[in-house]
C-alpha positions in Angstrom: 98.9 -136.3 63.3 96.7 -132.9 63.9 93.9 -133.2 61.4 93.9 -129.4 60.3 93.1 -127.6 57.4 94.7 -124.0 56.6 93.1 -121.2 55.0 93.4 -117.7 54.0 91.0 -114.6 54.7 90.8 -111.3 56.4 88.7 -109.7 59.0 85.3 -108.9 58.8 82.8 -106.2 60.7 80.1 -109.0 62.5 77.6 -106.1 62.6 76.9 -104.2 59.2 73.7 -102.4 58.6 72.7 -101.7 54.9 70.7 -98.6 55.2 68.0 -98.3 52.7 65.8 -95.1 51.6 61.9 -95.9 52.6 60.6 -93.4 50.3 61.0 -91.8 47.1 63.2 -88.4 47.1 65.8 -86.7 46.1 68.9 -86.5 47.8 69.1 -82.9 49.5 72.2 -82.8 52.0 74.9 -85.5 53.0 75.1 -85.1 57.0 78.3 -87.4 57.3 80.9 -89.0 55.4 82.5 -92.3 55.5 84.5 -92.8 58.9 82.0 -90.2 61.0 81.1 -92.6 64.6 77.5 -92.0 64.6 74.5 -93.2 67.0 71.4 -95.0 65.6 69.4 -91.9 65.6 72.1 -89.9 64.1 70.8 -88.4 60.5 73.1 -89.2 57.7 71.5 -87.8 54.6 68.0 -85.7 54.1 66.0 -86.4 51.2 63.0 -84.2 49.4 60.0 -85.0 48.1 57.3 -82.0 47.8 54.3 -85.2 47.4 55.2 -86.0 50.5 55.0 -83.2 52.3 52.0 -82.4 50.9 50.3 -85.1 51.7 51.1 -84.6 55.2 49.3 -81.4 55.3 46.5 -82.8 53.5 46.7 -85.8 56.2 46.6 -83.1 59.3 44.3 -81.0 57.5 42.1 -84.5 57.3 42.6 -85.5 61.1 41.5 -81.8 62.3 38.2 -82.1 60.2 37.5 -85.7 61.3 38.4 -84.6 65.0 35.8 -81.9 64.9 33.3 -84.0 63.3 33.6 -86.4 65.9 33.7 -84.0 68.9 30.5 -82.4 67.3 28.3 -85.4 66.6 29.2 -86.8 70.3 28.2 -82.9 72.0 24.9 -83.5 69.4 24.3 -87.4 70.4 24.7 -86.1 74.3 22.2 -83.1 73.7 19.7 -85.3 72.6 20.1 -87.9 75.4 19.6 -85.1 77.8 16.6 -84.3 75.9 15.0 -87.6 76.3 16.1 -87.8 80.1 14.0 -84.9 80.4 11.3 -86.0 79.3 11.5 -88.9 80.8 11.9 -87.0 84.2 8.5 -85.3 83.2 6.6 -88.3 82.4 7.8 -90.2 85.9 6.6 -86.6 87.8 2.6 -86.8 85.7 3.0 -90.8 86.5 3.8 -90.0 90.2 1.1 -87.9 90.6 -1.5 -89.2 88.9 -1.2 -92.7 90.6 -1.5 -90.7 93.9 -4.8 -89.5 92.8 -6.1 -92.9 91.4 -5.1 -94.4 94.9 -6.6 -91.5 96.9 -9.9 -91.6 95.0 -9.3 -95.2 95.8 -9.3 -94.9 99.6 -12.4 -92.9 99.8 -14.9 -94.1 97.1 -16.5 -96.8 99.9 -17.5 -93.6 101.6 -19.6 -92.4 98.3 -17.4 -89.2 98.4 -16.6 -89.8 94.5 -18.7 -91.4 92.1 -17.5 -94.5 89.9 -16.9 -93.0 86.8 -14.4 -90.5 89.0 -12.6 -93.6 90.3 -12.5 -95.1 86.9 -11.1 -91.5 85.7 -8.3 -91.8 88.3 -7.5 -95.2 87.8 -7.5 -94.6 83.5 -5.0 -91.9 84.0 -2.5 -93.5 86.1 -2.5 -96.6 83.9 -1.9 -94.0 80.9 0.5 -92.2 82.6 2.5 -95.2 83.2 2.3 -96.6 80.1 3.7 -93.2 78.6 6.7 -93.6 80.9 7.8 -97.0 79.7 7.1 -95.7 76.7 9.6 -93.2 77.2 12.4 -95.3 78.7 11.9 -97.4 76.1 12.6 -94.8 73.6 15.4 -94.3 75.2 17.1 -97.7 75.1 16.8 -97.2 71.5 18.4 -93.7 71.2 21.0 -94.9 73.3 22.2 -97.8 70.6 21.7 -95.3 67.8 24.1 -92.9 69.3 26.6 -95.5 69.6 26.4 -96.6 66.5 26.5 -93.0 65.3 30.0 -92.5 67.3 31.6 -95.4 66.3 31.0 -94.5 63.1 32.4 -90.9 63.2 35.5 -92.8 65.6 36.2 -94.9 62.7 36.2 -92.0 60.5 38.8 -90.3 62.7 40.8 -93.6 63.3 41.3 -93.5 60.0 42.4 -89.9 59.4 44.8 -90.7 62.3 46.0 -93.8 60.7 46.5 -91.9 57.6 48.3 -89.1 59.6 51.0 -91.7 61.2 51.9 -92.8 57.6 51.8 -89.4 56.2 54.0 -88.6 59.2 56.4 -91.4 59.1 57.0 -91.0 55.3 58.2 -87.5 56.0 60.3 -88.4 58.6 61.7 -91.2 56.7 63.2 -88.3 54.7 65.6 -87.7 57.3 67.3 -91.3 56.4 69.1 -92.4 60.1 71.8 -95.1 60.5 69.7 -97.4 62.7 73.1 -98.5 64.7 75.6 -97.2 66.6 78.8 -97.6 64.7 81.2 -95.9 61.9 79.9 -95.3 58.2 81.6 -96.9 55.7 80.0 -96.1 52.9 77.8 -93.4 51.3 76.7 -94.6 47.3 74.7 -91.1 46.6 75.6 -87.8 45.7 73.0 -84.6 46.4 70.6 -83.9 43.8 70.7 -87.6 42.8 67.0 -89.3 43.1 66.5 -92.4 45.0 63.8 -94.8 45.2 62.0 -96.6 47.9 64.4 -100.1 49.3 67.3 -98.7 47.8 70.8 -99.2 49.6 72.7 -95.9 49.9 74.7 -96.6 53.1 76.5 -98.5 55.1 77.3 -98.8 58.8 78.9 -101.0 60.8 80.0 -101.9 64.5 83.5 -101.0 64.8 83.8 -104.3 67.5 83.5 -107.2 67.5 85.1 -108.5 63.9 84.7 -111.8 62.9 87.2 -113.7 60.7 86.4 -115.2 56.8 88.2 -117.6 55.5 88.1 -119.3 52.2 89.0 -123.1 52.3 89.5 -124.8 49.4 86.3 -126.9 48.2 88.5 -130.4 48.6 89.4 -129.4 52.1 85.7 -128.1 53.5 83.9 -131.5 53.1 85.1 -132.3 57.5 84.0 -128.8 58.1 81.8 -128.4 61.5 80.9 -125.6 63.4 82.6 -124.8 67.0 85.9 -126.2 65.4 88.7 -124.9 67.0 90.6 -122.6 64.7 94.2 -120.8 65.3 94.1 -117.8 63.3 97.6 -115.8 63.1 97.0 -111.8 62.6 100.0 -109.7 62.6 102.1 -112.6 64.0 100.1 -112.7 67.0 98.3 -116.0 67.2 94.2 -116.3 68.3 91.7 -118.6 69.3 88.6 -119.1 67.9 85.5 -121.0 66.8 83.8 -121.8 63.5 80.2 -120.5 63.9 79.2 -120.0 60.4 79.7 -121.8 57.2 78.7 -121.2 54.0 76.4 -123.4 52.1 77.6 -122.5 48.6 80.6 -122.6 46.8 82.8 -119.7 45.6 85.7 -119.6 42.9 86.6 -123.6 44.2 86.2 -122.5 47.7 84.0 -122.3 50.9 83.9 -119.1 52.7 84.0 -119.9 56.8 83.2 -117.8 59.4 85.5 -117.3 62.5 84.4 -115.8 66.1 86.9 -115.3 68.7 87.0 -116.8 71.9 89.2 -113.8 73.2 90.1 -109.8 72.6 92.1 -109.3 69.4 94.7 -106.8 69.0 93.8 -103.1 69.3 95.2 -102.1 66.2 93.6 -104.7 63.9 91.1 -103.4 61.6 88.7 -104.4 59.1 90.2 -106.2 55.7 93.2 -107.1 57.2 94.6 -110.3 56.1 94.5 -113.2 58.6 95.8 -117.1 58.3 93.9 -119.6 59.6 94.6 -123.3 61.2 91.3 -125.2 61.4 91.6 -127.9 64.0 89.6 -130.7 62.6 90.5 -133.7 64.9 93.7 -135.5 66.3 94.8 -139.4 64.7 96.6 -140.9 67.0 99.0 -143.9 66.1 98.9 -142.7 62.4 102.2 -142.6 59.9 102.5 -139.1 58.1 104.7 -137.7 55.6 105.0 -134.2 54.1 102.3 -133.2 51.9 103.0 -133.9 48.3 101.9 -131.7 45.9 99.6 -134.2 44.1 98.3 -135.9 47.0 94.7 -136.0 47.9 92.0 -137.2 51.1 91.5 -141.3 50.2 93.1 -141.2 46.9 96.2 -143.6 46.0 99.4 -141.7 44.4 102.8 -142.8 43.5 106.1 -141.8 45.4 109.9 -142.7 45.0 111.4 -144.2 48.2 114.7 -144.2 49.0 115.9 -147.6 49.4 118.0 -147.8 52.5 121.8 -147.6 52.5 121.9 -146.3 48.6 120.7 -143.5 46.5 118.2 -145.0 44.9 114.7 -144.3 45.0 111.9 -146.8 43.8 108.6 -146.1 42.7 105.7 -147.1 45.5 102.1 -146.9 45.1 100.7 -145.0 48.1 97.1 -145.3 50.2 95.9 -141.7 51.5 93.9 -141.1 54.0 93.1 -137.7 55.9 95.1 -134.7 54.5 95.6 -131.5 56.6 97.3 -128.3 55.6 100.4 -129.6 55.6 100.9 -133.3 56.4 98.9 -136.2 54.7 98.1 -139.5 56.3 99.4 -142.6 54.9 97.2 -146.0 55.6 99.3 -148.4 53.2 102.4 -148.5 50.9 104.9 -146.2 53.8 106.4 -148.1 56.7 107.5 -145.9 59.7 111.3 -144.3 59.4 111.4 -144.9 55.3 112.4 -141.8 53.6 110.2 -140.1 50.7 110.5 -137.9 48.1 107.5 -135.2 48.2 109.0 -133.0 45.7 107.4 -133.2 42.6 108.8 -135.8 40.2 106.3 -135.7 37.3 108.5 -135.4 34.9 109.8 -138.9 35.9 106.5 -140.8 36.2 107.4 -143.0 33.5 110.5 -144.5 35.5 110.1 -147.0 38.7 113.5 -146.3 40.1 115.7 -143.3 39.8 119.1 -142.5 41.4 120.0 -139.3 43.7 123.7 -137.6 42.9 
């Protein structure tokens, strides 16, 4: 006995993209209507919202000034710099020459030429000089750490502005609301001159290929569900192959929705919503007795049938051991032999009786 369970559905789009506003506006123009193919940058409705666009300006406005400040304190901070490197270059020219002269007055005070407060002169001098000069470089090792301090300050200040210009930016072009994905649009919810806010859905676009199939099984049935089962799913009388790779977790109006991808191309005319019948290939039993699904029969449950006893038209009452039930055939593990005949039809109406007789 095949082990299946049947179900009933339609076709789905596998790609659908909710668009959402990311601002506050008010709708201005609709750009397309449902059905128009568009691409993901295409624009499908343009919003308005004055705040906005003033705060861009205010935002550019805001970059420009920190830009300048920046640009000015760096020309100021590099001015000053060359300032200090030129004294510096002045102090290592006095240093330079004044060492010359202590080591000159050096050379010939053995010779009595200079006295020995000359030579102490020379020698004072060249010691100040070269003081002053480390002085000097020293000086400017510490305007060099206050100017970068000072720009990355005024860079912060301008990262910011920029920051707040990209956001400024994006909000306004977030008026032009895009459909993100190449595809059809199926649905516009908003009419111009109605406001939206921001996270609200207004459209929806989808990929016209691949579909997907969704069936609903009924919650008795779903409990052997698996995904990459095998399922045979008839549209327009043409049969199709394909796999469960989704199933839902909850449960629905007494039923499971299931979703179907197909191994191969469906027909070109199929479309989204159309109605599609599904065989779910659980598992194959092998040296199992069946009969017809009764109406009343359940999965490991014991029923009652009427069996025809052989050679008469009688039928006796039998109590009945079920075991796996597919769409339309239920396994029997006790109370049937193999070749007896049973009634399937409902008989309710008889349940009180153990035998009953066939005209």
């Amino acid at each position: 006995m095949v082990h299946e369970v049947r179900a009933y559905g339609t076709l789905a789009y596998e790609n659908l993209r909710w668009v959402t506003s990311q601002v506050n506006g008010t709708i201005k123009e609709r750009l397309c209507e449902p059905g128009t193919e568009v691409k993901a940058d295409s624009v499908i409705l343009k919003l308005e919202n004055p705040v906005l666009e003033s705060a861009l300006k205010k935002a550019q406005a805001n970059w420009n000034r920190a830009q300048a400040v920046f640009e000015a304190k760096r020309s100021e901070l590099k001015l000053k710099q060359m300032e200090q490197d030129s004294i510096i270059a002045g102090f290592e020219a006095d240093y330079e020459i004044k060492r010359i002269e202590a080591k000159s007055t050096e050379a010939i005070y053995p010779s009595g030429i200079v006295s020995e407060l000359e030579l102490q002169r020379a020698q004072i001098s060249s010691a100040q000089a070269k003081k002053l000069l480390l002085l000097a470089k020293q000086r400017k090792n510490e305007i060099q750490k206050s100017i970068e301090i000072q720009l990355r300050a005024a860079e912060a200040v301008r990262e910011q502005a920029k920051i707040e210009l990209a956001i400024a930016e994006k909000d306004v072009e977030s008026l032009y609301v895009k459909a993100g994905i190449d595809g059809i649009v199926q649905n516009i919810s908003v009419e111009p001159g109605r406001e939206v806010t921001a996270g609200a859905s207004i459209a929806l676009v989808a990929k016209p290929k691949p579909l997907r199939g969704l069936l609903r099984v009924p919650e008795m049935l779903a409990k052997d569900l698996n995904l990459g089962l095998k399922v045979l799913v008839d549209i327009h009388n043409r049969k199709v192959e394909g796999r469960v790779s989704q199933i839902d977790p909850s449960v629905t109006n007494g039923s499971v929705l299931l979703y179907v991808s197909f191994d191969s191309e469906l027909p070109n005319n199929v479309r989204a919503d159309t109605s599609i019948e599904g065989k779910i290939m659980l598992k194959n039993i092998a040296d199992v007795i069946s009969i017809a699904r009764p109406s009343s029969a359940n999965s490991n449950s014991v029923g009652k049938l009427f069996v025809l006893v052989p050679g008469s038209n009688v039928a006796r009452r039998k109590e009945v051991r079920y075991g796996a039930l597919s769409s339309n055939r239920v396994q029997v593990i006790s109370g049937l032999e193999a070749g007896e005949q049973v009634i399937v039809s409902d008989l309710s109406q008889w349940s009180d009786q153990d035998a009953i007789q066939l005209e």
